[in-house]
N, C-alpha and C positions, 0 to 999 in steps of 0.2 A: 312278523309274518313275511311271505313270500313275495316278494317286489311286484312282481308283474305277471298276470296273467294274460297270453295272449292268442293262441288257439285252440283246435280242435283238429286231432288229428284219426279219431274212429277209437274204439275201442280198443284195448290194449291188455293183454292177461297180466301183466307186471306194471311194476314203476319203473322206467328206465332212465336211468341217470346220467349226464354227458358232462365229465369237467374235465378240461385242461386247467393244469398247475405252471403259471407263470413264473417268470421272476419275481415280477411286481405284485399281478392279481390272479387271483383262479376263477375262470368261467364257467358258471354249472347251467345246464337244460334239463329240468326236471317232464319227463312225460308222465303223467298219472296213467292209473287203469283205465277213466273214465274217457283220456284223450286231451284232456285241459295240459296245456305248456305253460311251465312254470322260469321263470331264468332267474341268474343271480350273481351277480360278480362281487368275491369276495376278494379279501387280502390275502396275500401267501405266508400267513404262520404255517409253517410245515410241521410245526409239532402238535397244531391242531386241527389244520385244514378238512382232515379227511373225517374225525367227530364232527365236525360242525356242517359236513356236507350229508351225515347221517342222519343229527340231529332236523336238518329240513327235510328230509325224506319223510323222515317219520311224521313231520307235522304236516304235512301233505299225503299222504295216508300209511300209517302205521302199520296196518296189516297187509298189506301188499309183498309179495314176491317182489324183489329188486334186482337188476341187472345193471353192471355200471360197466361204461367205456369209459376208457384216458388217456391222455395224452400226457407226456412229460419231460422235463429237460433234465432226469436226474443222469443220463449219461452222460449228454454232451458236457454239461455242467462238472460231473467227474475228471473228463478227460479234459476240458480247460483248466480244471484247479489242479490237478494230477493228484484227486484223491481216489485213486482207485485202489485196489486190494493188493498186498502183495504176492507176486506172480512170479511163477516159474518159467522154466523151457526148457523141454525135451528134443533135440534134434542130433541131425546126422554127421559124423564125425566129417571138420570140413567148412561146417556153415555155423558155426556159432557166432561170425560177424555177420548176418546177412543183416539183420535190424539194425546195426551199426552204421553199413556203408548203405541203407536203403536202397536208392534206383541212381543215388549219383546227381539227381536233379537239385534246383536250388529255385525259388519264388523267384529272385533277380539277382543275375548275373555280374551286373553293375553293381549291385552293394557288397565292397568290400569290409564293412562292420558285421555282416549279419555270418550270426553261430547259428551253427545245425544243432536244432533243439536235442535235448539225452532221448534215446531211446525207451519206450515205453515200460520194458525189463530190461534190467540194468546186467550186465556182462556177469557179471560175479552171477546172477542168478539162470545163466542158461551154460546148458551142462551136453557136453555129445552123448550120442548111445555110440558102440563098432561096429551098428550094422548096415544095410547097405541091398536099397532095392534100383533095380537098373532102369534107365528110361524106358525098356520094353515091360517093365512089371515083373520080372524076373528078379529071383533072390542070389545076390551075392556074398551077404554074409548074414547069418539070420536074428533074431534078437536073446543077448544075453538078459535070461530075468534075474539075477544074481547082480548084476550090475546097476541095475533100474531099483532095486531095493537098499543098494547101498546108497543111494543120489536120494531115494526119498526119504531113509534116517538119518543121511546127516547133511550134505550141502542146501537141500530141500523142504528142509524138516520142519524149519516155521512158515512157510510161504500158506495161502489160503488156496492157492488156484495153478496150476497147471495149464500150460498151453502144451500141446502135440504136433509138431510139425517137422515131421522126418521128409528127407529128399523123394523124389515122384510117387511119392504117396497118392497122387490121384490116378498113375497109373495102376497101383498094387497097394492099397490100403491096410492088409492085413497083418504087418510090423505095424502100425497103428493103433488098429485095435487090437492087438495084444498089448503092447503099453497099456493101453486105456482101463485093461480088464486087470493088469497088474496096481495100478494105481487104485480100482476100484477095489479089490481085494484086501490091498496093506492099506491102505489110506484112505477110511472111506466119506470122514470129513472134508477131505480136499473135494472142490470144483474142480473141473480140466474141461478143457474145446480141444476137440480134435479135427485139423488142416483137412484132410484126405476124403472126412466123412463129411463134415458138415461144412466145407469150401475148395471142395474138389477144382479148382483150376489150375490150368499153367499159367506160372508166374510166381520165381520161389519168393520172391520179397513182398507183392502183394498178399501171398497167401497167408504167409507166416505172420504178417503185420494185422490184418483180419482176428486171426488165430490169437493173436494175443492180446489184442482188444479184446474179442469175445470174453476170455479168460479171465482179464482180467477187470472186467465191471459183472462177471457174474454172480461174486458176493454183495458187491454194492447195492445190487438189484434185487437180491432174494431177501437182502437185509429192507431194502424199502418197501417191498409190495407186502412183505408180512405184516412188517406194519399199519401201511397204509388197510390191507385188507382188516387190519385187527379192527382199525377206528370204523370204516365203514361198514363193517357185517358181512362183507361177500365172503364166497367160499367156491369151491369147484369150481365153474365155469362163473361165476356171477361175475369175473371181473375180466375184463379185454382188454388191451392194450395197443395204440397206434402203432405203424410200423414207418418207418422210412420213406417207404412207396406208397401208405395211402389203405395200406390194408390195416385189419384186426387179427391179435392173433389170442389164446387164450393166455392166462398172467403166466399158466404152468411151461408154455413154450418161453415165454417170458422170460424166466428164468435159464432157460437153457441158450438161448440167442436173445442176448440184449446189445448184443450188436446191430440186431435189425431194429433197435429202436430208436438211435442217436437223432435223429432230425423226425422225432415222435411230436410233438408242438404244432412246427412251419407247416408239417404233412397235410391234418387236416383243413387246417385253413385252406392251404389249394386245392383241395378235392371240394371242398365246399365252393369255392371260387370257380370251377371245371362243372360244376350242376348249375351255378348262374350261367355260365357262359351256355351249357345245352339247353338252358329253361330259355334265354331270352335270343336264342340261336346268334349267339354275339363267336364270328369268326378266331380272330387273336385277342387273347385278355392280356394285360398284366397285371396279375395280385399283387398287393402291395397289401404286407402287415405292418404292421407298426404298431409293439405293444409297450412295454413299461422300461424295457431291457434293452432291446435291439428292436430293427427294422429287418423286414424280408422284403425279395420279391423272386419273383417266377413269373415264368410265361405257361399259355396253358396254347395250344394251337388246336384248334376243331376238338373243343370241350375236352380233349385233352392234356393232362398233366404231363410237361417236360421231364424225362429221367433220364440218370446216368447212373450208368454201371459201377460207380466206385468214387468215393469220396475222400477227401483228406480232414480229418478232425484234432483240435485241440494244438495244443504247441504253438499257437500263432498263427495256425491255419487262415489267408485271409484273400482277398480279389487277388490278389498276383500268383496264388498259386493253383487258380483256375487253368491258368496257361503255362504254367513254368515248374509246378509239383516241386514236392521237396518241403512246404515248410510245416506239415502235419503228420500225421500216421495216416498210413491209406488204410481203410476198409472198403473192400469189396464187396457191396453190395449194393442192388439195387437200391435206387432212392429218387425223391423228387430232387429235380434240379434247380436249385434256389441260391442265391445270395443272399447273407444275413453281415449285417455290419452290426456296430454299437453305438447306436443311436435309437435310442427308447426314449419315451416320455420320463422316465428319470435317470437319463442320462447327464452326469455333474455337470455346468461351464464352470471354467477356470480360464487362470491368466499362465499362462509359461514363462521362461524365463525367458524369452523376449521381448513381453511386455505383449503378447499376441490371444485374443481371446480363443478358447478352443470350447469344445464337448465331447463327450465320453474317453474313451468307453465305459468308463468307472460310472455306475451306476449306483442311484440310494437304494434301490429294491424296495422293497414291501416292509420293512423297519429300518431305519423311519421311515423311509422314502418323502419325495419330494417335499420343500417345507409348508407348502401350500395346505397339503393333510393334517398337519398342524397334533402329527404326532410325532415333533419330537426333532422333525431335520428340517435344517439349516441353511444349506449348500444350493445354491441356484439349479434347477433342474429345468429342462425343456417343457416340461406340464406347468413350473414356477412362471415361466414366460412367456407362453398359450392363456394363461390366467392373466397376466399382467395386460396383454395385447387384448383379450376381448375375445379370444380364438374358442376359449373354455367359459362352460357357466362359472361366476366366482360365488355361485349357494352351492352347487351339489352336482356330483356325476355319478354312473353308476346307480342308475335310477333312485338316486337320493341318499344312498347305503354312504355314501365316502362325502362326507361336507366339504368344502374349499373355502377357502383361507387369505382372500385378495392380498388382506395387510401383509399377511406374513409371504408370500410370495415377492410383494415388493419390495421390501426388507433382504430377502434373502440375492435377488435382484442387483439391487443394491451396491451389496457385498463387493461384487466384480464392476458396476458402473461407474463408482466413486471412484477407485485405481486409473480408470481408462476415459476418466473425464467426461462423462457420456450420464445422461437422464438415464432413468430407469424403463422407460419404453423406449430409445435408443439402444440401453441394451438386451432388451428381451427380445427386441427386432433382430440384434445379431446375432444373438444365441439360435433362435428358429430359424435365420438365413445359413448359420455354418451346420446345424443340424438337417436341413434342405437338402445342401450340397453332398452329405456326406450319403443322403439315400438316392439320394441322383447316381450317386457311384453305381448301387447295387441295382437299381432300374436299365439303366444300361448295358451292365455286365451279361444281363439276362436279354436284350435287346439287340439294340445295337453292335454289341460283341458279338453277338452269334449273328450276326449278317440278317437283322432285321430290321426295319423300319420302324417305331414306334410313334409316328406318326399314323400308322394304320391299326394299331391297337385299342380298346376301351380297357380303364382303369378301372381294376374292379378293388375299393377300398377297404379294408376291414381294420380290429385292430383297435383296443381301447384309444390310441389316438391315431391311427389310419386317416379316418376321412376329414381330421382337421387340418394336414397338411396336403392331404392328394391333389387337391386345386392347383396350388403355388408347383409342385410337383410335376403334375399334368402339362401347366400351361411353359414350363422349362423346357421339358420332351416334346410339347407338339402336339399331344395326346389332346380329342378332341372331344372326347366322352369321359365322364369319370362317373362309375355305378358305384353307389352306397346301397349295398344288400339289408335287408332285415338281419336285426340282429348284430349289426357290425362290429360291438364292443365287447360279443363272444362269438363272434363266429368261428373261430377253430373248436368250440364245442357242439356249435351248427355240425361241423364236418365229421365230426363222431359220429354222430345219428347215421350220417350219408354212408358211408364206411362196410366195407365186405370183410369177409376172410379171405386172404391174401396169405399165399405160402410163394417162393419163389425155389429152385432146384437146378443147379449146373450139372453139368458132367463134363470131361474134356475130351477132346477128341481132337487131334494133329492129322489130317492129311487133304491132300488137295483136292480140290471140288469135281474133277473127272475124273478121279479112283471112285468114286461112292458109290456101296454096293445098296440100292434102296431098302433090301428086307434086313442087312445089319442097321442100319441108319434108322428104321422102323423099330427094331427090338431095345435100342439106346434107349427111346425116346418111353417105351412101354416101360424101363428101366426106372426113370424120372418121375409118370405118373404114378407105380407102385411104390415107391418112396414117401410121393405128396399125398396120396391116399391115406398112408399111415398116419401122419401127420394129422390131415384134417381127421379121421375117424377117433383118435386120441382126444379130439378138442368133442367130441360128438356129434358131427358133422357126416351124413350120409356121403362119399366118395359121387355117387348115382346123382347129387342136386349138384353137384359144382362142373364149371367152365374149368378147360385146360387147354391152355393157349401155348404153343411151340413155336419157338424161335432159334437161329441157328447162327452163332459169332462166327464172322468170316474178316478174315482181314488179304490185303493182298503183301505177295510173300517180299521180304525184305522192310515192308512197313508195322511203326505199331500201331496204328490204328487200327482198331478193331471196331465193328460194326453189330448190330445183332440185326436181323430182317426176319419177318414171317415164315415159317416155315413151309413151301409147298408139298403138296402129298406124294408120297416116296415113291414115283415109277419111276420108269424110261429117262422121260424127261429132268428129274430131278436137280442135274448137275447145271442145266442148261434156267433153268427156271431161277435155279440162285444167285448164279452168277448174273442175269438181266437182273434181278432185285438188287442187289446188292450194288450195281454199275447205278441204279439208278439213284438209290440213296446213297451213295456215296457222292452222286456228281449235285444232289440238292446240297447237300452238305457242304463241300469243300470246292466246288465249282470246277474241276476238272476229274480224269478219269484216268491214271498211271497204268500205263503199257505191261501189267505183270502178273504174272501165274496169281490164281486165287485159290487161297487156303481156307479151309475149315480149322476152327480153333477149338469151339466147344458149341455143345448144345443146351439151351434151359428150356425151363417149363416155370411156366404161372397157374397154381390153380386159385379160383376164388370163387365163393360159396354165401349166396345170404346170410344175414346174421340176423332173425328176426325178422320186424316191417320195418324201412325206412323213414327217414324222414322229409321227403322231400317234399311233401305239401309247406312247412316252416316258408321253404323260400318260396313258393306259389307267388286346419290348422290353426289350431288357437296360434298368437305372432304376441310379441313385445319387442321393446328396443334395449338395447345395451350400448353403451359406446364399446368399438371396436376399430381393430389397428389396419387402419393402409399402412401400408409400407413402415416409416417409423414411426407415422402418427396415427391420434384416434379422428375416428368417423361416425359419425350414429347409423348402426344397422339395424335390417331388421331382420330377427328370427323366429323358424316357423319351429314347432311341434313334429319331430321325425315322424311319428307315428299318422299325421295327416298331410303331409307333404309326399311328393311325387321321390322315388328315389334313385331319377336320374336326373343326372344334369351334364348338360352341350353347352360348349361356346365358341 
């Protein structure tokens, strides 16, 4: 039967289903028709997850309409293992190395051992066109299709996916989309992304590098959600998918941009963490997950979610190339702004060859995972030594679904304590002490790196193990509040419920902030919502129920920093109103304001759109003792019952 029944949210015409697919565990919220909430954290068999999330549907009511949200790591997870599809490139005679020599950055300068990972398509599979559109949008040489056919029967011929990214294709798109239509015409099994339409910005290495991401996880992606949709019964719209930023978009957009899903997981956790911080009018939070794989964290400012324009994933992507870029692929897109390191609850410790204990990032996952679960592993994991210290119940987590295994945790323990001379809660104590440290990194990165005090923050904890270490965490930083939400051990499927449609839309546009004519500047912008209109009215979405929100990238000239700021209403004033914006958040930002002309880069638009009713009522003590761990030793404490205990706590 179904673990836990725990509210009542009104009446509902469907059963709406919310599960994130982990590393380790997958978190389901079951909402009935009648309004009863159902949860359930299961194991990550991938090859049966999504029957078995069916199979409780149905036994929760069978005849019911179902609508399911998800979240998932099957990009990010691609692009770290480099299983993605094999990919093509089409570009402009000239730039066949641009993904080669990227942007010329590097994570740290100072390490001369570190190799610039291979490029995401490999040279031999990206091929010139001779044609040739000018930075004004002007055609210089036009495209041969006789040329485009002989690259796709033979240097081409096996690849799955196509990427499109000819030179200023954002000024003049239409040698794009004729490739596009040639490729659809000879080749109609291939996928392809195309630069110009569907990531119009200046910047030929960011675009291209986008471009070819998109391309190539978009078999990966069509190959998973068929499946996945096969097990769970959706079809049409029944299935939505997390985005990067915090939105849904339907599985069918899915497939075409599964680039906007790569940090599809971390997303809703913080948007769920962004509705505590508005419910309990809590100023600056810091989320902090922590699930079976890795650790996150973000900041959320005035129940707001932190975002950045463009990301680095996979290859080694890691905290130094927050500030220094270079050691991942960039995708350009919007997203939450998070650090995620590797440091999950089964995260392996081991000894290195200095005789030095370490942890992660190598992870036992969901088979066998940690030895505690007593299916099957071995290997000392951070949940092994949470069980050991007294941190974890040693009968059962996961409201009783996943039993624990004290003996064999200490056993596995052990393993690494007998080497290092060290008791077995000596060394569970350092395993959780260097597994500490290493989320201390990412709490920071998000903090204090960005010129903030975290001492004025509340911890908002989630996270099959979140709220076991947030304390030890908290009281490191400073942090004087640490909130444990309802639901903490699925809360990134809390944050599905929470969740809109969310479409995001650039365009570029190069010239300085007093040329700007406001009725051309107006018709751009009218440009962007007929686009996003289309968009949502595909997913079946009235264009008339959604918010569209405009924003406008300015940078000042000779710098690359670029900024986005609110967009004011196109009169008179216009030039004069952006440029105060833009001074201003530029001077919160970087603490001063450079003497120089300000340039317009490009313009977006956000539109988003309900999805149904929300869930935000979700987030609206029987005691025993256990010995548990001070520092290296145990202590008799005492524990309450979450469900009647307060779920906050100061110190």
């Amino acid at each position: 039967m179904i673990a836990m029944e725990t509210a009542s949210l009104g009446q509902r015409p469907e059963l709406t289903v919310a599960f994130d697919i982990g590393g380790t565990f997958t978190d389901v919220i079951f909402v009935a028709p009648d309004g009863r909430v159902f949860t359930r954290k299961l194991l990550s068999h991938l090859g049966t997850i999504g029957s078995r999330i069916s199979e409780l549907a149905a036994e929760i009511d069978g005849e019911a309409r179902r609508s399911f949200r998800h979240a998932t790591t099957t990009c990010s997870n691609a692009l770290l293992e480099n299983k993605v599809a094999s990919t093509g490139m089409l570009t402009t005679k000239g730039f066949r190395d641009v993904l080669e020599m990227r942007s010329q950055r590097r994570p740290s300068i100072h390490d001369v051992g570190w190799e610039r990972p291979a490029p995401l398509i490999p040279r031999r599979l990206v091929h010139e066109l001779a044609e040739r559109v000018l930075a004004d949008g002007t055609v210089e040489s036009p495209v041969d299709d006789d040329e485009i056919r002989g690259l796709l029967k033979g240097p081409l011929a096996e690849v799955e996916a196509i990427a499109v990214c000819l030179i200023n294709s954002p000024a003049n798109p239409e040698h794009e989309r004729r490739v596009a239509a040639l490729i659809e015409r000879e080749r109609p099994d291939l996928r392809f992304s195309v630069s110009g339409i569907e990531f119009p910005e200046v910047g030929e290495y960011e675009r291209m590098s986008t471009t070819a991401v998109n391309a190539s996880l978009m078999p990966v992606v069509d190959r998973y959600l068929t499946r996945l949709e096969g097990q769970i019964g959706a079809s049409g719209s029944g299935l939505r998918i997390m985005q990067s930023q915090g939105g849904l978009m339907d599985s069918q957009v899915a497939r075409t941009q599964p680039v906007q899903m790569i940090e599809s997981g971390p997303a809703a956790g913080v948007l769920a963490a962004a509705r505590i911080a508005a419910n309990s009018d809590l100023g600056r939070v810091l989320a902090f997950d922590m699930g079976g794989t890795t650790a996150k964290a973000s900041a959320i400012l005035d129940a707001r979610p932190m975002e950045r324009p463009q990301v680095e994933v996979g290859a080694g992507a890691s905290l130094g190339s927050r500030f220094f870029g270079g050691a991942g692929h960039v995708v350009r897109t919007p997203s939450v702004d998070l650090v995620e390191v590797g440091a999950g609850g089964g995260s392996i410790a081991w000894i290195d060859s200095a005789g030095a204990l370490r942890v992660g990032p190598e992870g036992a996952g969901a088979e066998p995972g940690p030895a505690c679960y007593g299916n099957g592993g071995t290997q000392p994991t951070v949940t092994d030594a949470n069980v050991v210290l007294g941190y974890l119940s040693a009968s059962a987590i996961a409201d009783g679904s996943v039993p624990m295994n004290r003996e064999l945790a200490e056993r596995a323990i052990e393993s690494v304590a007998t080497p290092l001379g060290l008791s077995v809660t000596e060394a569970a104590h350092g395993i959780v002490q260097i597994a500490n440290t290493t989320m201390i990194r990412a709490l920071r990165a998000v903090s204090v790196e960005k010129g903030q005090d975290p001492r004025g923050f509340t911890m908002v904890a989630y996270g099959g193990a979140g709220p076991v270490h947030a304390v030890q965490l908290a009281e490191e930083l400073g942090v004087r509040t640490v909130y444990i939400p309802p639901f903490p051990g699925i809360f990134s499927a809390v944050g599905l419920l929470l969740a809109e449609y969310r479409h995001d839309a650039v365009m570029s546009l190069a010239a300085p902030v007093d040329t700007l004519e406001p009725e051309t500047f107006a018709e751009r912008f009218v440009k962007l919502q007929k686009r996003l209109s289309e968009i949502l009215e595909a997913e079946g979405v009235d264009p008339a129920d959604a918010e569209f929100d405009r924003h406008v990238d300015l940078k000042y000239r000779d710098s690359e920093e670029r900024l986005a700021v609110a967009c004011p209403p196109p009169d008179d004033r216009l030039g004069t109103m952006l440029t105060e914006t833009f001074s201003d958040a530029y001077l919160a930002k970087f603490h001063y304001v450079p003497d120089a002309p300000l340039d317009v880069v490009g313009l977006r638009m956000r539109a988003t759109a309900a999805v149904g009713r929300g869930g935000s009522e979700i987030l609206s003590s029987s005691t025993r003792a256990r010995p548990t761990a001070r520092g290296a030793g145990l202590v008799r404490a005492r524990t309450s019952d979450r469900s009647k205990a307060s779920s906050r706590s100061t110190f």
